[in-house]
C-alpha positions in Angstrom: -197.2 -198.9 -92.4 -195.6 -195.3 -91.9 -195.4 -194.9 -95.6 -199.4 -195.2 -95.4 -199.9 -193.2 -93.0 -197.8 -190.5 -94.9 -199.5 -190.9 -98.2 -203.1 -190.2 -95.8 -202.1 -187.7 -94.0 -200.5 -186.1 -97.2 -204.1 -186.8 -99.1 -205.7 -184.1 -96.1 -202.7 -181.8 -95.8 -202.0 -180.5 -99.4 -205.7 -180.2 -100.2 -205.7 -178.2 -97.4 -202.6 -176.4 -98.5 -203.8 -175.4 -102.0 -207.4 -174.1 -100.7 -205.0 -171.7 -98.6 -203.2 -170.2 -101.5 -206.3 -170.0 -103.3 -208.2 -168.0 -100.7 -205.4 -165.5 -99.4 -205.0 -164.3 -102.9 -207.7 -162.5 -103.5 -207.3 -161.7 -99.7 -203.8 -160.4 -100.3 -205.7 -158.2 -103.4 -207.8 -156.6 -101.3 -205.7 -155.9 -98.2 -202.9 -154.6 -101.1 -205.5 -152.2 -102.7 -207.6 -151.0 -99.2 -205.0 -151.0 -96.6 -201.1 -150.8 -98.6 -198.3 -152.8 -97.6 -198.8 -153.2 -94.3 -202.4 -154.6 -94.5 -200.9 -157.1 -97.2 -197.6 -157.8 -95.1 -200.4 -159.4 -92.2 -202.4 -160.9 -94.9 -199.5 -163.0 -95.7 -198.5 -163.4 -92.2 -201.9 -165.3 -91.5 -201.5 -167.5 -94.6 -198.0 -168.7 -93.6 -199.4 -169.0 -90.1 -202.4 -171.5 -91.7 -199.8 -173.2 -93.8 -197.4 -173.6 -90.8 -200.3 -174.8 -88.2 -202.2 -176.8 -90.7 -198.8 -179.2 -90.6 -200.4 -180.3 -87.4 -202.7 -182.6 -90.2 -199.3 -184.7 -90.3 -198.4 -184.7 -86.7 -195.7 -182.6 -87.5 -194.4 -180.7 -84.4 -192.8 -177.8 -84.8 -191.0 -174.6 -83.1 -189.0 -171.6 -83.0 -186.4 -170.2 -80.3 -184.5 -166.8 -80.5 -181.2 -167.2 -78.0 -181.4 -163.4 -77.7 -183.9 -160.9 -78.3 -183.6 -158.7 -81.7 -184.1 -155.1 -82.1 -187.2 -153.6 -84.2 -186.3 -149.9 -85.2 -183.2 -151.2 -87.3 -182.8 -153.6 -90.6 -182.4 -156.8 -90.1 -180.3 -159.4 -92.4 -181.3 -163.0 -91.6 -178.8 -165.7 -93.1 -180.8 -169.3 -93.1 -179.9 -172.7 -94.6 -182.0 -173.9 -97.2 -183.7 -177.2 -97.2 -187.7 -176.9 -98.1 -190.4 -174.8 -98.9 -191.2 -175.1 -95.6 -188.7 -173.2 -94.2 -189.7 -170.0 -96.1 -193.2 -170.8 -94.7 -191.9 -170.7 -90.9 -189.8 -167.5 -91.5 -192.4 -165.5 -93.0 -194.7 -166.6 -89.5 -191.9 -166.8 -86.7 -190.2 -163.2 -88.1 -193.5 -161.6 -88.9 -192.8 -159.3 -86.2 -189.1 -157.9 -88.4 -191.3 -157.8 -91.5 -189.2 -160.3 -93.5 -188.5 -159.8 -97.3 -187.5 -162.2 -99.4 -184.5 -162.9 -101.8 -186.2 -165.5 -104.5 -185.6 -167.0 -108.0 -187.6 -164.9 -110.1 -189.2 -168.4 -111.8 -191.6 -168.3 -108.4 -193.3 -164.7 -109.3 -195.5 -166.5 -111.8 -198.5 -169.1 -112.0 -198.6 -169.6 -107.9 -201.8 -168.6 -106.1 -200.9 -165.9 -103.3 -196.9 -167.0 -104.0 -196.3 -165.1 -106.5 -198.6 -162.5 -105.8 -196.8 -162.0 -102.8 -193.0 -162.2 -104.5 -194.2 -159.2 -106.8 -195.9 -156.8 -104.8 -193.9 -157.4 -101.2 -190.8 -155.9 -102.3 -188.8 -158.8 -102.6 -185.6 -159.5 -105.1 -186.5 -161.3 -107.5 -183.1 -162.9 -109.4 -182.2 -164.6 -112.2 -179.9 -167.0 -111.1 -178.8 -166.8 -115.0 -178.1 -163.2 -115.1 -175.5 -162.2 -112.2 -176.2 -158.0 -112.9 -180.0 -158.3 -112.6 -179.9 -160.2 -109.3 -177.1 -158.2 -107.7 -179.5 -154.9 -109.1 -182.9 -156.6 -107.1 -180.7 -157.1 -104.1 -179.3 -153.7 -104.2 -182.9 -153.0 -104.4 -184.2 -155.1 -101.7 -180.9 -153.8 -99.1 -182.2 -150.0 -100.4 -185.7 -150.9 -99.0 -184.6 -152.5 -95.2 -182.7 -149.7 -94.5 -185.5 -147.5 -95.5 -188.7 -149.1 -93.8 -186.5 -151.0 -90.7 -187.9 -154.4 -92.5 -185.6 -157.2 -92.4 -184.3 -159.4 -95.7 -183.4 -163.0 -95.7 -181.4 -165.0 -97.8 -180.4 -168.2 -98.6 -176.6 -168.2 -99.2 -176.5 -171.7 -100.0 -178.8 -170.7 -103.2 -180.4 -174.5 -103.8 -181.6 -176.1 -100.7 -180.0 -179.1 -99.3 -182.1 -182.6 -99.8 -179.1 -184.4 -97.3 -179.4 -181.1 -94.7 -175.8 -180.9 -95.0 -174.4 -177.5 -94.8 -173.4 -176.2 -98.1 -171.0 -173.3 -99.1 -172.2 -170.2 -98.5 -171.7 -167.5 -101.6 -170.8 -164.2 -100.8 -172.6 -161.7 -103.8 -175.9 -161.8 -102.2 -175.4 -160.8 -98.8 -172.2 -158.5 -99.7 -175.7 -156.8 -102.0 -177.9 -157.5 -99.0 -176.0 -155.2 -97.0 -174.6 -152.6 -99.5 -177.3 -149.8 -99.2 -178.5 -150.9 -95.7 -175.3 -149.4 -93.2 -177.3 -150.0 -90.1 -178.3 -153.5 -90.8 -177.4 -156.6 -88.1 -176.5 -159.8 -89.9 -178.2 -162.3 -88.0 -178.2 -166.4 -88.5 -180.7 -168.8 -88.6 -180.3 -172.7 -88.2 -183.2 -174.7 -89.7 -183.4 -178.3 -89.0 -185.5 -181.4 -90.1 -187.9 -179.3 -92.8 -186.0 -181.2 -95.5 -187.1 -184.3 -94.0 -190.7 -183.2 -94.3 -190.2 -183.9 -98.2 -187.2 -185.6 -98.5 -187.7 -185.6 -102.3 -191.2 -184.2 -103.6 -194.2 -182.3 -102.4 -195.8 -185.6 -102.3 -196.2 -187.6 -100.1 -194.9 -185.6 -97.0 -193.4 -187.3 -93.9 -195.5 -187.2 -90.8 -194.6 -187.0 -87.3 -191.5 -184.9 -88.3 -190.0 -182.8 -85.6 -189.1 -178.6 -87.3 -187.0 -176.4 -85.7 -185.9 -172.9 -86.7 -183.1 -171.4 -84.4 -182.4 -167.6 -84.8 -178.8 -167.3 -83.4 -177.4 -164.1 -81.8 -176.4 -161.3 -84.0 -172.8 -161.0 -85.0 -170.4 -158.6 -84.7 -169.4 -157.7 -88.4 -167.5 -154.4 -87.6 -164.9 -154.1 -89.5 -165.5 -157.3 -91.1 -165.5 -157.6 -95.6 -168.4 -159.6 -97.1 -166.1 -162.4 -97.2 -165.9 -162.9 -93.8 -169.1 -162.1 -93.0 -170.3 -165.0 -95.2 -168.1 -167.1 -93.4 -169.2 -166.0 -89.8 -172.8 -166.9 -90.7 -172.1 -170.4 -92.3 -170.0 -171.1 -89.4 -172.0 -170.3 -86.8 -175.1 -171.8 -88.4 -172.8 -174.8 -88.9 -171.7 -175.1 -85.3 -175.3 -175.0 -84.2 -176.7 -177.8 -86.1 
């Protein structure tokens, strides 16, 4: 009977989802060319937030707590685990306030309505998970822009996301780049639980009734402290949370 109900709900929800993408891009267009980046960065912030509440098509319940509050006239880099679309789709709405930019496999900045629009024209690092100099450069790129504009970049260490939600290792390059050209950056973690479950193995059919959280953890205290360890610190404290 749940598996039904899942291939129902799923039926409303990702026809739902697709008319989204398809409206905010030539939404996103417009705010780009009349209003700049910031106009576009809130164009995107209301399509994640209609992604994000439109999951309440599947019953899915779903929210956010920060244990401490974060500051908003520095750069911000947010360490998450990785285990669905859907967690990029909560980030973008819950941090919409720390401008969040995006560390993403370059394969994603083409043939996506809004996505990829988005991926090309937000600043984000787009890297070719083949070609280790080009995605440290569009890092170095990405940590050049936070520290600029104050905006915050977030990465997912674990670099594939985890079907099992089982923590994987943690690789050092992209957050050692992440934080390169951006000195007055805070490294802050982010524990995501139960969006995997949501689609366990494909878009289709989603699970409904799923319970979502995203955690943003305190910032840590990386004076001092190599990219190594740094690395370490956020895995660990994400790991100790979930």
């Amino acid at each position: 009977m749940k598996k039904i109900v899942d291939y129902f709900l799923s039926c409303l929800y990702l026809p739902y989802f697709g008319l989204m993408l398809l409206i905010f891009h030539p939404v996103q267009m417009l705010c780009l060319s009349l209003g700049g980046r910031k106009a576009h960065q809130k164009s995107v912030q209301a399509l994640n937030g209609f992604l994000l509440h439109g999951l309440w098509i599947l019953g899915t319940r779903f929210r956010c707590t920060f244990q401490t509050p974060l500051p908003t006239d520095r750069p911000i880099v947010f360490v998450a685990n990785h285990q669905s679309m859907f967690d990029i789709v909560g980030l973008i709405w819950f941090l919409r306030k720390y401008n969040p930019l995006f560390v993403s496999k370059i394969e994603l900045s083409k043939g996506i309505p809004s996505i990829s629009y988005n991926l090309r024209h937000s600043g984000a690092a787009l890297i070719n998970r083949k070609d280790g100099k080009q995605a440290i450069g569009e890092i170095l790129k990405l940590s050049r822009l936070i520290e600029e504009t104050k905006f915050s970049g977030v990465i997912f260490p674990e670099g594939t996301r985890s079907r099992t939600g089982a923590l994987k290792e943690f690789a050092t390059g992209g957050i050692k780049a992440l934080l390169a050209k951006a000195p007055s950056a805070i490294v802050v973690p982010v524990a995501i639980q139960n969006t995997g479950k949501l689609n366990p193995q494909s878009i289709f059919p989603l699970r409904s009734f799923t319970s979502l959280t995203w955690t943003v953890l305190p910032p840590l205290d990386i004076t001092g402290k190599n990219a190594e360890e740094i690395t370490e610190m956020t895995r660990q404290a994400i790991q100790n949370y979930l």
